[in-house]
Z-matrix of the N, CA and C atoms (Angstrom, degrees):
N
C 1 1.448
C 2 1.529 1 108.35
N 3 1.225 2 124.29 1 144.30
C 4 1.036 3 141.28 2 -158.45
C 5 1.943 4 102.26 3 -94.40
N 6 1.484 5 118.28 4 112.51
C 7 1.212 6 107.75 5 -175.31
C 8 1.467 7 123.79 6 -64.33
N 9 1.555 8 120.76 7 -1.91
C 10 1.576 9 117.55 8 171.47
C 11 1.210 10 95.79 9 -67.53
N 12 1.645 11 142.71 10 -31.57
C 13 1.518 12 132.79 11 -141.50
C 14 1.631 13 105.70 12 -95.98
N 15 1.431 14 103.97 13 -14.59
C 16 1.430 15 96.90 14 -179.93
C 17 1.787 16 114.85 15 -82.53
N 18 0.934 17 114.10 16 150.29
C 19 1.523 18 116.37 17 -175.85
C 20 1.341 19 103.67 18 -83.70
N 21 1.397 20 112.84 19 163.48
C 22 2.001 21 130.63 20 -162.73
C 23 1.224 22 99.74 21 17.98
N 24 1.953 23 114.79 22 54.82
C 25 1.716 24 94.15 23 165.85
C 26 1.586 25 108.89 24 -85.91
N 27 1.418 26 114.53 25 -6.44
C 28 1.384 27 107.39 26 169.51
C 29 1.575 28 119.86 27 -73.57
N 30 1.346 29 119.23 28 -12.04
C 31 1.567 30 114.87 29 164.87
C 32 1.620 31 109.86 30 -85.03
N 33 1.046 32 117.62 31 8.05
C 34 1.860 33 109.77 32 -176.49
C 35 1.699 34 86.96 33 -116.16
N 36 1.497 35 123.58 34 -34.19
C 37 1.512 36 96.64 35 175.16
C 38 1.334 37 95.57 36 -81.39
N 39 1.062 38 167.89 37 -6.16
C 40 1.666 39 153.55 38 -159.85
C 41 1.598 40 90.97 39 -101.63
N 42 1.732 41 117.86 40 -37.15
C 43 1.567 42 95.34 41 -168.38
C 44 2.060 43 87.16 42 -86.99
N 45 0.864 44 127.05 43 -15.59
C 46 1.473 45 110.77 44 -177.60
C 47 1.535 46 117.48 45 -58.32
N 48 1.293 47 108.77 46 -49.92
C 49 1.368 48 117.85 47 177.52
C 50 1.504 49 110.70 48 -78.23
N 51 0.836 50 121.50 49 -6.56
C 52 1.691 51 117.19 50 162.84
C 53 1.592 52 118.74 51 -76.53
N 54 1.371 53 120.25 52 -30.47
C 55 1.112 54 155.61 53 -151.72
C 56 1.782 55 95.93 54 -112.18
N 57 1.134 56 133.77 55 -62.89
C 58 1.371 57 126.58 56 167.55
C 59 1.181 58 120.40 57 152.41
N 60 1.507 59 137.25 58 -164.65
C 61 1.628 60 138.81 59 176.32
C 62 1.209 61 104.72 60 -49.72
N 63 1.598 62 140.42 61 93.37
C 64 1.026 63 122.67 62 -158.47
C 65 1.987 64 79.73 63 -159.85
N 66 1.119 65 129.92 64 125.89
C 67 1.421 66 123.09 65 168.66
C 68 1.363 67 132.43 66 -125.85
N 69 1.324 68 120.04 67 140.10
C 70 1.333 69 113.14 68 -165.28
C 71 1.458 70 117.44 69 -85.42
N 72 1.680 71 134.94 70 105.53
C 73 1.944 72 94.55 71 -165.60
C 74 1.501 73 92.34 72 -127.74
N 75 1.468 74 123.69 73 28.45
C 76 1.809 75 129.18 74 172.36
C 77 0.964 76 109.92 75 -140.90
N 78 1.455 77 126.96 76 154.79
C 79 1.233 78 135.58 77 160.87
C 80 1.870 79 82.03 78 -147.01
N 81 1.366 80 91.26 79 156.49
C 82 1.900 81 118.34 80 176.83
C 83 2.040 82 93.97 81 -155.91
N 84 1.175 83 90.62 82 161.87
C 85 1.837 84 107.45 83 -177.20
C 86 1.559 85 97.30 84 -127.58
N 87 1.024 86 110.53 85 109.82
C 88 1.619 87 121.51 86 163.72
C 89 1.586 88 103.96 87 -83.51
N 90 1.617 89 107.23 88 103.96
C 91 1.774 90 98.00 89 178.12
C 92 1.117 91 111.96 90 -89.82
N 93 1.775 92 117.98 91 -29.34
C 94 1.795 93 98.48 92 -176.52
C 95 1.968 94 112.67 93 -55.46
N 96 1.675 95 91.51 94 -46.48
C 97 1.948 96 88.76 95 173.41
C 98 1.201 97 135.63 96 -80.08
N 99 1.436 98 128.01 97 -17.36
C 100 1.334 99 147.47 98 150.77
C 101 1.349 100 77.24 99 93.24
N 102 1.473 101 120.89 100 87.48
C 103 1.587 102 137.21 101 156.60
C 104 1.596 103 88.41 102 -140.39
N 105 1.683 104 85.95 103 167.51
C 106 1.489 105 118.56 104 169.06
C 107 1.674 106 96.22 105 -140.47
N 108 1.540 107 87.85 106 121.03
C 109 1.752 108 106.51 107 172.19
C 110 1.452 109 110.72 108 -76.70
N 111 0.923 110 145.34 109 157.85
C 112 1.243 111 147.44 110 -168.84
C 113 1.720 112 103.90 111 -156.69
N 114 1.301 113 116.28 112 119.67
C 115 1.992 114 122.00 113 -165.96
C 116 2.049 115 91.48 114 -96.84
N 117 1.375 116 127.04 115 111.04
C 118 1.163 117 112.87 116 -173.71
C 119 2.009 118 96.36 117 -108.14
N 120 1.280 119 101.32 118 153.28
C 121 1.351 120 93.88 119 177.54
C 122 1.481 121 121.69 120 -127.16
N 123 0.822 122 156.15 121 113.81
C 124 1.555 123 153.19 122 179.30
C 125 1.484 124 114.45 123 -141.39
N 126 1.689 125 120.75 124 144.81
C 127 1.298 126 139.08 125 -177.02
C 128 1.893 127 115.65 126 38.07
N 129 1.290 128 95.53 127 53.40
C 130 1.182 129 106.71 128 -173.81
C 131 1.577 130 115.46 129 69.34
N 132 1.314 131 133.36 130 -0.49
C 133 1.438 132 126.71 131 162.64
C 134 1.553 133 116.09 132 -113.03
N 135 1.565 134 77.64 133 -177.53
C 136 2.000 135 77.06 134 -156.08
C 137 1.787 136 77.30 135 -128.49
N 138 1.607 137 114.69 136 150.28
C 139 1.380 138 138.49 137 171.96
C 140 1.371 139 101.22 138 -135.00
N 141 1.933 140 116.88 139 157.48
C 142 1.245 141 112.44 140 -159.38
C 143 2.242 142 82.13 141 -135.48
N 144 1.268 143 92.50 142 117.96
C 145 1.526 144 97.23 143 168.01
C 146 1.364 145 129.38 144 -102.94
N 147 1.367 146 134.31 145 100.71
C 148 1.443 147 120.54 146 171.43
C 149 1.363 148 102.72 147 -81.72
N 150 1.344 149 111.95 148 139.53
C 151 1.901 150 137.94 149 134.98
C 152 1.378 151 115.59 150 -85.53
N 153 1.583 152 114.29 151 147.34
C 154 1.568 153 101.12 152 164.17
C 155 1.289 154 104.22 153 -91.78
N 156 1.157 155 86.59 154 156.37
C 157 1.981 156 103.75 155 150.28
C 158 0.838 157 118.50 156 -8.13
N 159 1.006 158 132.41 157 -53.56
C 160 1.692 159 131.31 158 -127.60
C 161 1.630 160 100.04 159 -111.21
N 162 1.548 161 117.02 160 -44.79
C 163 1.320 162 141.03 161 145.17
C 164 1.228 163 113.88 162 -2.92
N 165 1.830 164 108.89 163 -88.93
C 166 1.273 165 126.17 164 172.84
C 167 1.510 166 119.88 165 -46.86
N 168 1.378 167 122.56 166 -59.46
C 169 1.240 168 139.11 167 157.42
C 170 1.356 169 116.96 168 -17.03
N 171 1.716 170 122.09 169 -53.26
C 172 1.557 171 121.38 170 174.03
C 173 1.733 172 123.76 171 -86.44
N 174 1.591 173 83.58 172 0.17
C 175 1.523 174 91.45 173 -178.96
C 176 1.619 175 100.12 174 -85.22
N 177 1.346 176 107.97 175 -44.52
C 178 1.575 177 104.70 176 -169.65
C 179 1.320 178 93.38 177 -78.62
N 180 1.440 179 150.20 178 -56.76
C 181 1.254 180 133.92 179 169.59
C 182 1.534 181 131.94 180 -40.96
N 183 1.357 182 123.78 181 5.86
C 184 1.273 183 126.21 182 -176.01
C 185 1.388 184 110.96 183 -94.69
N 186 1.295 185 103.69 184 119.17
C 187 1.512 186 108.42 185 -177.15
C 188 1.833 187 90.96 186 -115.65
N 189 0.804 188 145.62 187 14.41
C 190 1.274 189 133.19 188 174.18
C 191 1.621 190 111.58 189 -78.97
N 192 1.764 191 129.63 190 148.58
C 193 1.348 192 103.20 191 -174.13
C 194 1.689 193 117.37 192 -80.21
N 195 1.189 194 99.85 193 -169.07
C 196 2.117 195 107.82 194 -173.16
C 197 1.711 196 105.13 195 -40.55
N 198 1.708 197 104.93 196 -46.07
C 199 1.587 198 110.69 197 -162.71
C 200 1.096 199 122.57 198 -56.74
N 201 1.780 200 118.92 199 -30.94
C 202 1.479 201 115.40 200 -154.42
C 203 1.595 202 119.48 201 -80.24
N 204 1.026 203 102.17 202 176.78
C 205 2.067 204 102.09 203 -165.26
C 206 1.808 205 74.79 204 -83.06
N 207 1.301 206 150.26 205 -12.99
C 208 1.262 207 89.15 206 160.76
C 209 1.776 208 138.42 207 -112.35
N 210 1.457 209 82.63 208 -7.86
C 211 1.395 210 93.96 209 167.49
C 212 1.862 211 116.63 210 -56.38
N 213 1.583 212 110.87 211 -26.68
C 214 1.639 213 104.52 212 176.63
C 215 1.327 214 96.27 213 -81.91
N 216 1.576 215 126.76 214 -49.16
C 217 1.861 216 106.53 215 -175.56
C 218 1.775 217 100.99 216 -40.23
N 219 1.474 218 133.42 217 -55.93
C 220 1.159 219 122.68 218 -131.66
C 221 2.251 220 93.19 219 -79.40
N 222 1.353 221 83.10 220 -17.88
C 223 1.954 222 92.16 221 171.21
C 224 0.849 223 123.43 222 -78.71
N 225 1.755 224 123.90 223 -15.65
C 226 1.557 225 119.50 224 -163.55
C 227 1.491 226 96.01 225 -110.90
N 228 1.446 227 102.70 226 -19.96
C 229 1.959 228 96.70 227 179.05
C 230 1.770 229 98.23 228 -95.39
N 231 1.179 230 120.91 229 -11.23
C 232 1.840 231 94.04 230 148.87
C 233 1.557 232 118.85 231 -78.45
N 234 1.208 233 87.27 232 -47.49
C 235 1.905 234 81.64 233 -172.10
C 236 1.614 235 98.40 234 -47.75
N 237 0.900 236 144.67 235 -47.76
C 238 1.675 237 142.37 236 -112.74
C 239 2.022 238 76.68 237 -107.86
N 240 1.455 239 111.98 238 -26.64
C 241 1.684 240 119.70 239 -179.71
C 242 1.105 241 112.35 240 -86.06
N 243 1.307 242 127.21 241 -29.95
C 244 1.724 243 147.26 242 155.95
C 245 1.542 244 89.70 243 -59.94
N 246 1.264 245 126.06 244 -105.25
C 247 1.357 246 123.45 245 -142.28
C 248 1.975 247 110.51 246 -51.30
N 249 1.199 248 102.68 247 -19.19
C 250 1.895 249 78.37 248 177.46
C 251 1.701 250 112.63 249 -90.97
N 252 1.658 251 108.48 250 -11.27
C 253 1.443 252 96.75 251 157.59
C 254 1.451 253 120.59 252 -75.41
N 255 1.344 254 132.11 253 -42.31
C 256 1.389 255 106.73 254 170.85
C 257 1.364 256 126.10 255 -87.49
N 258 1.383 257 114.49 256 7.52
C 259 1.528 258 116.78 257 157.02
C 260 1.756 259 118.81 258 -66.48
N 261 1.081 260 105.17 259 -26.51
C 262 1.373 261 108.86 260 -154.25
C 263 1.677 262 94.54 261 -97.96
N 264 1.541 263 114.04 262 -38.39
C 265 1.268 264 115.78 263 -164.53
C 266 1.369 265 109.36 264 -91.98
N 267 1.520 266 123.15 265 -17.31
C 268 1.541 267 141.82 266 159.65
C 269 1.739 268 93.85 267 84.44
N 270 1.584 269 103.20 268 55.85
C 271 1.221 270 106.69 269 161.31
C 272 1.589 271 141.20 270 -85.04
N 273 1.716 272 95.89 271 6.06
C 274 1.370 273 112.05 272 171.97
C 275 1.533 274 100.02 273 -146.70
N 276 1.088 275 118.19 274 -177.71
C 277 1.431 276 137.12 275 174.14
C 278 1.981 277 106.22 276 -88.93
N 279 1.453 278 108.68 277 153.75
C 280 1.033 279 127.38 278 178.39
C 281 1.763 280 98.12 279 -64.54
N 282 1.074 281 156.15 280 125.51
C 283 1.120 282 147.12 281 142.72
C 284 1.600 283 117.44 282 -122.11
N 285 1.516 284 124.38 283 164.57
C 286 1.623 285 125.20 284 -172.68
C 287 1.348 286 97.33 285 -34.16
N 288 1.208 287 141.21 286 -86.05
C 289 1.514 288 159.03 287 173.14
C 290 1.745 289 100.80 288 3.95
N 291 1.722 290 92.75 289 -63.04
C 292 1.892 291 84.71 290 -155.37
C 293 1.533 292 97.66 291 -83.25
N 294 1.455 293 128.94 292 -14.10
C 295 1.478 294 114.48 293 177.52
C 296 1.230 295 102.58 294 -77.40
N 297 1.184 296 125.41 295 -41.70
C 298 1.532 297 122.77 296 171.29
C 299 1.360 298 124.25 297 -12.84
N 300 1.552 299 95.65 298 -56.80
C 301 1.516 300 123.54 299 -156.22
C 302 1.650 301 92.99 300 -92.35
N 303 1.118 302 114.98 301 -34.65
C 304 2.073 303 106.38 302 164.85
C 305 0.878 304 109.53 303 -68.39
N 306 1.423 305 132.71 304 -53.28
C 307 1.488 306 123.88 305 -178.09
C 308 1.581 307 104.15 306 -41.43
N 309 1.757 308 114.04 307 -65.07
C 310 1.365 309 92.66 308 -169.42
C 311 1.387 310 124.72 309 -52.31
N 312 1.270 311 97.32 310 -40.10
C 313 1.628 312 95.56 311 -161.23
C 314 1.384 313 104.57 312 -79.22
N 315 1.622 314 134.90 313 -3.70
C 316 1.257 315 128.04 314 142.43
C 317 1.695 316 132.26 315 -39.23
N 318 1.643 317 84.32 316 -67.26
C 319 1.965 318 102.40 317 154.25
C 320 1.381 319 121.16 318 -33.73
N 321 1.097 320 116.31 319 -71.06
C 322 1.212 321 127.11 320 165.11
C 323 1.536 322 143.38 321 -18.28
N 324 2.056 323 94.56 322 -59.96
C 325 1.428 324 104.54 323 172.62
C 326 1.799 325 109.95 324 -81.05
N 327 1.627 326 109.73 325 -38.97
C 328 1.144 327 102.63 326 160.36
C 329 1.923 328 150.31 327 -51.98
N 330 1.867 329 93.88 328 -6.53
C 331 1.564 330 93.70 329 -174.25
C 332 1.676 331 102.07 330 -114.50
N 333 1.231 332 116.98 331 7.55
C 334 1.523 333 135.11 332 -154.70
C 335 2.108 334 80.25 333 -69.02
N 336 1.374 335 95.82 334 -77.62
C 337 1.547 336 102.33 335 -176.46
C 338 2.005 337 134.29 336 -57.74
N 339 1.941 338 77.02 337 -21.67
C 340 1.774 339 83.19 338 177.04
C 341 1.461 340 126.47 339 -81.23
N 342 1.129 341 138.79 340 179.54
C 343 1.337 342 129.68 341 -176.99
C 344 1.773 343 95.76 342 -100.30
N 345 0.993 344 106.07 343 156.96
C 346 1.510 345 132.03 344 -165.86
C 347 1.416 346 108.46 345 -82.64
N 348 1.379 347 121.11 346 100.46
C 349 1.769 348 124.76 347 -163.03
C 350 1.669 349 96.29 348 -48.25
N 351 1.273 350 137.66 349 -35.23
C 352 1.471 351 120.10 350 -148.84
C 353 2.032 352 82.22 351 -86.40
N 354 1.292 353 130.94 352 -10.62
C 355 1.334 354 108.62 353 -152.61
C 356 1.417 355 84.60 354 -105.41
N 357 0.937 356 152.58 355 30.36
C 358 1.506 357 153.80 356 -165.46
C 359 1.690 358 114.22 357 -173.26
N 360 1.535 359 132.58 358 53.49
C 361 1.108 360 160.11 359 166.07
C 362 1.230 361 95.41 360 -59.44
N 363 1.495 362 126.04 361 113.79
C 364 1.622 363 133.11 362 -167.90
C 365 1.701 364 90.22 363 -106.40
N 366 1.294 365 103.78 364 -40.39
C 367 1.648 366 109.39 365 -160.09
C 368 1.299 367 94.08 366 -85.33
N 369 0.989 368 148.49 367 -59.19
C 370 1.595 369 121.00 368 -174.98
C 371 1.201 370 114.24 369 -99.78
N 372 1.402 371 138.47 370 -154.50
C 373 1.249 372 154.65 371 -95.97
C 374 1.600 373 106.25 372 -65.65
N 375 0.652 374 158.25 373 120.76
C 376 2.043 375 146.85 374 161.72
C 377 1.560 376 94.99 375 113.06
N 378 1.186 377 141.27 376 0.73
C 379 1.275 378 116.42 377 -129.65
C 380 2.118 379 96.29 378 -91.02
N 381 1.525 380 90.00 379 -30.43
C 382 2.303 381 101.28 380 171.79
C 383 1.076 382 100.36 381 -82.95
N 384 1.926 383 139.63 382 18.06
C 385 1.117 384 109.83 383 145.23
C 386 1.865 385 103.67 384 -99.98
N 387 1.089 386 112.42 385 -23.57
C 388 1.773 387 110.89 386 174.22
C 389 1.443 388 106.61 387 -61.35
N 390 1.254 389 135.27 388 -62.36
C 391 1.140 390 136.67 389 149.17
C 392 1.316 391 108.07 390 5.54
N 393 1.525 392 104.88 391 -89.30
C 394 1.830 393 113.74 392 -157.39
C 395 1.528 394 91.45 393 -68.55
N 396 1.223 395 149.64 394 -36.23
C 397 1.025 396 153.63 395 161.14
C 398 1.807 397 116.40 396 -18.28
N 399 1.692 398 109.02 397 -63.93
C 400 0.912 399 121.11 398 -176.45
C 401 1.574 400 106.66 399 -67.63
N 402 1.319 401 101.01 400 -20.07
C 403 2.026 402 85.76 401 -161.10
C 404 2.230 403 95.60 402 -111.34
N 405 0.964 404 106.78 403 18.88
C 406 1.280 405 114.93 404 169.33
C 407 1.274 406 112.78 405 -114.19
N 408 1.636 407 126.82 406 -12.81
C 409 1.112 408 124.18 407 176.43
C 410 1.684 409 104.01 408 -114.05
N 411 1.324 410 135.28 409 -0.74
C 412 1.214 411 129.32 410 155.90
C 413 1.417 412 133.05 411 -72.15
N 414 1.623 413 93.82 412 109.07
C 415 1.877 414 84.79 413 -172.28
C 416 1.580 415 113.49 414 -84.28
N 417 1.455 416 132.50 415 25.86
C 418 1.113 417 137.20 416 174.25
C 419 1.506 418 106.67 417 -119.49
N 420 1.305 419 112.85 418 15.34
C 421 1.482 420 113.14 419 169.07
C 422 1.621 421 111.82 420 41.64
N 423 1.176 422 122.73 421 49.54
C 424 1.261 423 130.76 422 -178.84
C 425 1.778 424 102.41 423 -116.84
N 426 1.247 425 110.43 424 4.79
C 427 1.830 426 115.16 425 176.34
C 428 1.493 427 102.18 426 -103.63
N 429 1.239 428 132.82 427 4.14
C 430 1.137 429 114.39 428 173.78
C 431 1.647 430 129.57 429 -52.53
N 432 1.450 431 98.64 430 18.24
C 433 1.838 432 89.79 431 -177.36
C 434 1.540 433 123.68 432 -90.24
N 435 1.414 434 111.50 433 22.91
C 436 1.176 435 109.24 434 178.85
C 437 1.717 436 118.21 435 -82.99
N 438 1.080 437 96.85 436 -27.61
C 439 1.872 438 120.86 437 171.29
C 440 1.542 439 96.81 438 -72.72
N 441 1.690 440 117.30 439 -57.32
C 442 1.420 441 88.23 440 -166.19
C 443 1.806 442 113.82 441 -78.13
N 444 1.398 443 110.18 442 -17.84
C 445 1.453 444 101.43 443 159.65
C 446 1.483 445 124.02 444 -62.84
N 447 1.226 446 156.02 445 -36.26
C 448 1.564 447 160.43 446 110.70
C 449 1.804 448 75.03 447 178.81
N 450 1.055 449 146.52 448 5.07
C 451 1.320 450 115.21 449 179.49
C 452 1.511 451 131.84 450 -68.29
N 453 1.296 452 117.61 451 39.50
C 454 1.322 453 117.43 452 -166.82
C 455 1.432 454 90.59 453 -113.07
């Protein structure tokens, strides 16, 4: 397949080169799944990226300009589809940039399930009624530390 024919292939080369030595030299159309394969190549290896359809489709249909919240969602869920194929396939080198971008998205997957430090302030305001809270509702009597902290 001819890479003019695929739709928003100018947003997958604009996020490639933002992203680094990384080159695009395939495209294929999967019609029973409505993907487009994409053959990427960097430092002598090759990684294989599908997008769906539908993906590409809102990319070339986007007439909204660069700024809006949705034109960046529709940039950050390619990049974020770009970067774990050449993360995974080690189509670039580790540099400040891409640990950056693990760290966050380490952060990230790690705070999804935790509670949010600012919404749970132990040290100030309420904090000897959470306290007595915890050790009145433990039926293994393992909260008794409100006595040995003197906060009672």
């Amino acid at each position: 397949m001819n890479l003019a024919e695929v739709p928003g292939i100018q947003a997958i080369k604009t996020a490639l080169k933002r992203i680094g030595d990384v080159e695009l030299s395939s495209a294929e159309y999967l019609s029973s799944h409505i993907i487009y394969r994409f053959l990427l190549n960097g430092r002598g290896r090759e990684g294989v990226l599908e997008l769906s359809g539908e993906l590409l489709t809102d990319f070339r249909d986007n007439k909204a300009a660069p700024g809006t919240a949705y034109t960046r969602e529709l940039n950050n869920r390619l990049e974020q589809s770009l970067r774990k194929v050449i993360e995974r396939t080690g189509l670039i080198g580790y540099d400040e940039s891409s640990l950056s971008y693990l760290l966050l998205q380490f952060i990230s997957e790690a705070t999804k399930g935790a509670p949010s430090v600012h919404k749970y302030n132990t040290i100030g305001r309420g904090s000897h009624r959470r306290l007595r809270a915890l050790d009145e509702n433990d039926p293994f009597g393992r909260g008794k530390g409100n006595a040995d902290l003197g906060l009672e």
